[in-house]
C-alpha positions in Angstrom: -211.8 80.2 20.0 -213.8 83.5 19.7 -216.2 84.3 16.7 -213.1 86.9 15.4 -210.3 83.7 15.4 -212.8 81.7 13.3 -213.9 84.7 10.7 -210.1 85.0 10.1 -210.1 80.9 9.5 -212.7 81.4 7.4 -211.7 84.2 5.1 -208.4 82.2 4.6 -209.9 79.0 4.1 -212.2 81.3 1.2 -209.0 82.6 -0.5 -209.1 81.2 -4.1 -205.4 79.8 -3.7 -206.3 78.1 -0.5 -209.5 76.6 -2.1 -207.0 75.2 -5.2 -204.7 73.7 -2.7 -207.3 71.9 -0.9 -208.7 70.4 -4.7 -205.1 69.6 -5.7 -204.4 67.9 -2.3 -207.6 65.8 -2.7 -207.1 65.0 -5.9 -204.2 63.2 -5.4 -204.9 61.5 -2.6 -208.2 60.4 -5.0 -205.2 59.1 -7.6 -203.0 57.3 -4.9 -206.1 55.6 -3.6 -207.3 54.7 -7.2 -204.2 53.1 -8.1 -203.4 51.0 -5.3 -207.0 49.9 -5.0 -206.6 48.8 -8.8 -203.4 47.0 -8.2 -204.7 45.1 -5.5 -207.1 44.2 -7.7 -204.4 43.0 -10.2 -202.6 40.9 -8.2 -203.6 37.4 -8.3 -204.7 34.6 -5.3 -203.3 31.3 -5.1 -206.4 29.7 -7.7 -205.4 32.6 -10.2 -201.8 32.3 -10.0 -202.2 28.6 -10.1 -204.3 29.1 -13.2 -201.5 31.0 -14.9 -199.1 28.6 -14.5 -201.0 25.8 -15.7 -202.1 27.8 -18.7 -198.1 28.8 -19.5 -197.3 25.6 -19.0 -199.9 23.6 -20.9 -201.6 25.6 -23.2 -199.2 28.2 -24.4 -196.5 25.9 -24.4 -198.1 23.5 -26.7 -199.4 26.8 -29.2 -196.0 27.3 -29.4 -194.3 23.8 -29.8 -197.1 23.3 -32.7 -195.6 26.3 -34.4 -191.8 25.3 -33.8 -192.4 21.7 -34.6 -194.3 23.3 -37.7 -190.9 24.9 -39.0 -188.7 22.1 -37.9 -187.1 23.8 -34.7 -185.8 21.4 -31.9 -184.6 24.1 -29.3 -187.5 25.3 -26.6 -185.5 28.0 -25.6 -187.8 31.2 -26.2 -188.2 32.9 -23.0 -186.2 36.0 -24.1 -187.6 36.0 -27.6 -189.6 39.0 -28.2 -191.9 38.1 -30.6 -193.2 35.0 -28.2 -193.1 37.3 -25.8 -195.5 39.9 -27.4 -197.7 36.2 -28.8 -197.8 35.2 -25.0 -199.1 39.0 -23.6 -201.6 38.5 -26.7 -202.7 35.1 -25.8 -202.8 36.2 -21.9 -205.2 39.1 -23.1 -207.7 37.0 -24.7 -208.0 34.8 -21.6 -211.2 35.1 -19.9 -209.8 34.5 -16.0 -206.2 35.9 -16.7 -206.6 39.2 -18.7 -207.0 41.5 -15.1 -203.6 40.3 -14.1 -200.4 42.5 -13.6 -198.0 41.9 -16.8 -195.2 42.1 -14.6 -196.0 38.9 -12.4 -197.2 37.1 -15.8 -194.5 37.7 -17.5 -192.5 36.6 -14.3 -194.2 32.9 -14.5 -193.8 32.9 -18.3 -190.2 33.6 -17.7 -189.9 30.7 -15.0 -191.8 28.1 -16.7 -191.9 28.5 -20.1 -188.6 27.1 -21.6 -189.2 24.0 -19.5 -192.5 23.6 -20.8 -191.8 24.4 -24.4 -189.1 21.7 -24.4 -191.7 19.0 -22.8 -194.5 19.5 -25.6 -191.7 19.2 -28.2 -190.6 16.0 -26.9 -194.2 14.9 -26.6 -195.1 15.6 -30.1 -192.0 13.9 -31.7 -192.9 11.1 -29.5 -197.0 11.3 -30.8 -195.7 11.8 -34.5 -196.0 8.7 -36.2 -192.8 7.0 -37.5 -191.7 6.1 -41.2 -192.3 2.3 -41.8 -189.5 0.1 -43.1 -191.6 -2.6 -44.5 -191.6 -2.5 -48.4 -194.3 -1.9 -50.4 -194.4 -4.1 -53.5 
């Protein structure tokens, strides 16, 4: 290339259009690379997704067969009920390990597991709840 072929190169690259082009271009590469980056960073390992099982299955399970034991209900079905839903994304927030997780895949385990486990802690805390005595009391 001769001096002339790169002075036109250079006056186009120096057009003000050009120059916005080039920033719009980057920027969304900047934007793609931002957002991938953070959900990679969202998507759990095996210890982390491990971690949310257990805590769906154990600990929100049993928050929420305290409450339905509190008002008498016998049926663990809640998975598609929307206020446990919006309790559970609460509860997932507060978590120190679990709050960085992608709501989708949460939401996926709590969907998978937590019926199961809401019907389990019910049956455990009927079975821990002490029983009316028949003896007399005179």
């Amino acid at each position: 290339m001769t001096w002339k072929d790169w002075q036109a190169f250079g006056s186009f690259l120096g057009q003000d259009s050009t120059l916005l082009g080039i920033g719009i271009f980057l920027t969304l590469i900047v934007v793609v690379g931002w957002l991938m980056a953070s959900r990679a960073e969202a998507t759990p390992n095996a210890d982390q997704l491990a971690e949310l099982h257990h805590f769906v299955r154990e600990h929100f399970a049993l928050h929420v067969a305290r409450g339905l034991a509190a008002n008498g209900e016998t049926n663990g079905a809640i998975s598609k009920d929307r206020a446990w839903r919006k309790v559970f994304q609460q509860h997932l927030g507060l978590h120190n390990e679990l709050y960085a997780i992608r709501r989708d895949l949460a939401m996926k385990v709590y969907d998978e597991d937590i019926d199961a486990a809401v019907s389990r802690q019910l049956a455990a805390l009927r079975e821990a709840r002490p029983q009316p005595s028949s003896v007399a009391v005179s």
